[in-house]
C-alpha positions as CSV (number, residue, x, y, z in Angstrom):
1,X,124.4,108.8,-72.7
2,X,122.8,110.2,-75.2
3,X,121.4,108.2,-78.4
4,X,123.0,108.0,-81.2
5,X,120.3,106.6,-83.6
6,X,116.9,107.7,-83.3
7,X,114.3,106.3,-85.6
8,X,110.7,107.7,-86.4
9,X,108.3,104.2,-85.3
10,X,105.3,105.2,-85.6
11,X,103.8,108.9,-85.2
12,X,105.1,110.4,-82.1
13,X,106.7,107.3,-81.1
14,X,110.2,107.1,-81.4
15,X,112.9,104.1,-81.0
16,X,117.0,104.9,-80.3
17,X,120.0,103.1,-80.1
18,X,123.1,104.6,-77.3
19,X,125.9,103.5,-79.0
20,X,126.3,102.4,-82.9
21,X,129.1,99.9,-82.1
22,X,129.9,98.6,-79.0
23,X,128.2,96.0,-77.0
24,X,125.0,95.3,-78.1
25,X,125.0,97.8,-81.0
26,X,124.4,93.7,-83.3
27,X,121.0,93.0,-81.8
28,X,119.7,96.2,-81.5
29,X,120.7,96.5,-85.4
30,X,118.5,92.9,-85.9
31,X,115.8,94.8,-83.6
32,X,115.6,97.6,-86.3
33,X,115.4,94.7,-89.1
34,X,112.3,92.7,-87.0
35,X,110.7,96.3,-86.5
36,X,110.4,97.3,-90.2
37,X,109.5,93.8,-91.4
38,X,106.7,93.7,-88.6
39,X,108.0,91.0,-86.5
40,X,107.2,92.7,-83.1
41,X,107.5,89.4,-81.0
42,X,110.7,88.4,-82.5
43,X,112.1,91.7,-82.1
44,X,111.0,92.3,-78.7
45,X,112.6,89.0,-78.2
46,X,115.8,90.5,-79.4
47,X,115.8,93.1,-77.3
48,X,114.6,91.3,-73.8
49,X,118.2,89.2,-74.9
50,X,120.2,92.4,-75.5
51,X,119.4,93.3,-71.6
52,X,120.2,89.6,-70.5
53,X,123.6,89.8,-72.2
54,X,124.8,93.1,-71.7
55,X,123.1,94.7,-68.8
56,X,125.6,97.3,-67.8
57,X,126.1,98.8,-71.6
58,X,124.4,101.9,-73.0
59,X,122.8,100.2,-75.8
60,X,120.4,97.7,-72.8
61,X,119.7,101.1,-71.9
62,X,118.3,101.7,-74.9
63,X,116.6,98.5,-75.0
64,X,115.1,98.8,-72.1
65,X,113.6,102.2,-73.8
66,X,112.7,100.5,-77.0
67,X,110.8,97.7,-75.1
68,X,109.0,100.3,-73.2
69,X,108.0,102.1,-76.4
70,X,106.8,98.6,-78.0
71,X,104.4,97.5,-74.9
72,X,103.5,101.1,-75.0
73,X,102.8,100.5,-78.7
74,X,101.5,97.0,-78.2
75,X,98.9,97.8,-75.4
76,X,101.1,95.4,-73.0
77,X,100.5,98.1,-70.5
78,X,100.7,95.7,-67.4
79,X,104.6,94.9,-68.8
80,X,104.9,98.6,-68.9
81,X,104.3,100.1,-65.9
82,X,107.5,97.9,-64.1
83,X,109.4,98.2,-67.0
84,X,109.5,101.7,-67.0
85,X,109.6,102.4,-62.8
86,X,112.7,100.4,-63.1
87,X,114.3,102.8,-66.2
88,X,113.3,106.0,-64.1
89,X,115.2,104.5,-60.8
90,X,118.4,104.7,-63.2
91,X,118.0,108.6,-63.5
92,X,118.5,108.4,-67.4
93,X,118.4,112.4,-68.2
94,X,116.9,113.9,-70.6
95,X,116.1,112.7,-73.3
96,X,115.0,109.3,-71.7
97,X,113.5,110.6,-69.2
98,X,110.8,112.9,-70.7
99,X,109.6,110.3,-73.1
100,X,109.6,107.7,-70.3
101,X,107.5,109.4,-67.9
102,X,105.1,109.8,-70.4
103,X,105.3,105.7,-71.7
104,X,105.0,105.4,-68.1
105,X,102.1,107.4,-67.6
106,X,99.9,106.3,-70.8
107,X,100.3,102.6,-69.1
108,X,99.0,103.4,-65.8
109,X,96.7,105.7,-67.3
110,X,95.4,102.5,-69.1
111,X,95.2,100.7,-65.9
112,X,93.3,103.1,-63.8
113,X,95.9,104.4,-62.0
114,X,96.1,107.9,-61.7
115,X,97.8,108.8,-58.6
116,X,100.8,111.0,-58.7
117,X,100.7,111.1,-62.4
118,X,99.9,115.1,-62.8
119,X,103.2,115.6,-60.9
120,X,105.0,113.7,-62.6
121,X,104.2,114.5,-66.2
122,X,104.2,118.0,-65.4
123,X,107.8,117.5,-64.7
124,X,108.3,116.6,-68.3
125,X,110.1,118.8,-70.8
126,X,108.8,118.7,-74.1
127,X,109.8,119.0,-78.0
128,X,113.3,116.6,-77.3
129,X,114.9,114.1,-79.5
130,X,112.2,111.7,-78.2
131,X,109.2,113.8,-77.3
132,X,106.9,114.1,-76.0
133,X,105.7,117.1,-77.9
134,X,103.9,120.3,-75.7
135,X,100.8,119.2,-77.4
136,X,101.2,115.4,-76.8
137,X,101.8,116.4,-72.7
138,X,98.8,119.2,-72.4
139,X,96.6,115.9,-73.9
140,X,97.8,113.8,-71.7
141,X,97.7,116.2,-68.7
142,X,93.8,116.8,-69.7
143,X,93.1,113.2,-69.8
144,X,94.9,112.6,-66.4
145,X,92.8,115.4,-64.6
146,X,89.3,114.1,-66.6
147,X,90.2,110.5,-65.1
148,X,90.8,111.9,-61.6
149,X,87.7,113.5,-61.8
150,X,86.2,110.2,-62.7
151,X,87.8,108.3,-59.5
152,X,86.2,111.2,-57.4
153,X,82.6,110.3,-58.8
154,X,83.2,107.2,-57.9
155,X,82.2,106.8,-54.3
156,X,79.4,109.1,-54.7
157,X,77.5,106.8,-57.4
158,X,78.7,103.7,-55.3
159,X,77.0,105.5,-51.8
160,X,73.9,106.2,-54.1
161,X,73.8,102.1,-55.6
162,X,74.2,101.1,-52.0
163,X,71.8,102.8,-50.6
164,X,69.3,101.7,-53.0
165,X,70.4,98.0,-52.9
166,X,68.0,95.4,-51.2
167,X,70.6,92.0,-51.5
168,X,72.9,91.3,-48.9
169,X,75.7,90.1,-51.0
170,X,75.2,92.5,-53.9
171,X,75.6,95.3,-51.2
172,X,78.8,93.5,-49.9
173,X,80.0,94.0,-53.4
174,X,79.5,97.6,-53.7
175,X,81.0,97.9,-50.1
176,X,84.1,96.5,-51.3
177,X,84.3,98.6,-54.2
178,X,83.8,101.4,-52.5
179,X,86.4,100.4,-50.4
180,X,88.4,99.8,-53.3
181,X,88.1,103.7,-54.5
182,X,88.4,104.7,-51.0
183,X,92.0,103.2,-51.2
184,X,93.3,104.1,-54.6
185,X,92.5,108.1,-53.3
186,X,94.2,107.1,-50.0
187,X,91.6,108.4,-48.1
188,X,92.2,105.6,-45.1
189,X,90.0,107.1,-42.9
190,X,86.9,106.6,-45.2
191,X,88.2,103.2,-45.9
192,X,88.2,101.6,-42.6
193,X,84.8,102.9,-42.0
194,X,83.7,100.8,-45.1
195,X,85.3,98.1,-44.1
196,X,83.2,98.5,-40.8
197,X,80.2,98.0,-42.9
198,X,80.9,95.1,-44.2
């Protein structure tokens, strides 16, 4: 299933259509239409019904790329990360797949959530139809290794704050959190001895 119809969004963000007739192919022309006249609700509207009314066809495929590509674009990262776990469980191939892992990874990126996501953008091949490009994955790559390197800081600056701290609940707090990092770098063992603390 490769697309048919790719079109330039915005830089390094591209949109695509599977199929230019066939199911579908109607409202992912009036998507096009709400796109270049700005309407990005109404056209992510169009293609949220595209998916409800032909969800086996190439071109809800595509929707399901473009939508990913618009909360990308729109900040709706939270709407993003599901969205596209659920277009990698199809096993697109390339080019969908490239450009999605990286959609995927700006979102949880965004969210703070780093694990896994070396691996997995490493795995993605660059300079396709839909990107990324090599310099558009070595950025991201770079920005993925300085936020790990942020998430390992963590519990030492949290250890330090609650040392220092006199208040009993303010030092519940930053037992908690410290919990909380322990368990994003699934270090369990660490964790349950925080929890102890508490």
């Amino acid at each position: 299933m490769f697309p048919e119809h790719i079109q330039n969004f915005k830089p390094q963000i591209y949109l695509a259509q599977s199929e230019l007739s066939g199911p579908g192919a109607d409202l992912l022309k009036k998507f096009f239409a709400s796109i270049k006249s700005n309407e990005f609700n109404k056209a992510m509207e169009q293609l949220k019904k595209l998916r409800l009314d032909f969800p086996s066809s190439a071109n809800a495929f595509a929707a399901g790329y473009d939508l990913l590509a618009m909360y990308y674009y729109l900040g709706l990262y939270t709407n993003a990360v599901p969205l596209g776990q659920a277009l990698l469980k199809l096993n697109p191939g390339e080019p969908w797949q490239s450009s999605i892992k990286c959609f995927l990874a700006e979102a949880l990126l965004a969210t703070n959530e780093s694990k896994g996501l070396e691996k997995m953008v490493k795995s993605v091949e660059t300079d396709g139809k839909l990107g990324p490009t090599s310099v558009q994955k070595s950025n991201l790559l770079q920005r993925i290794a300085q936020n790990l390197q942020k998430e390992k800081d963590v519990p030492k600056q949290l250890q330090t704050l609650i040392a220092q701290e006199t208040d009993t609940t303010k030092k519940v707090e930053l037992l908690m959190r410290l919990a909380q990092s322990y368990e994003s770098q699934g270090d369990k063992k660490l964790l349950l001895k925080t929890y102890e603390q508490v």
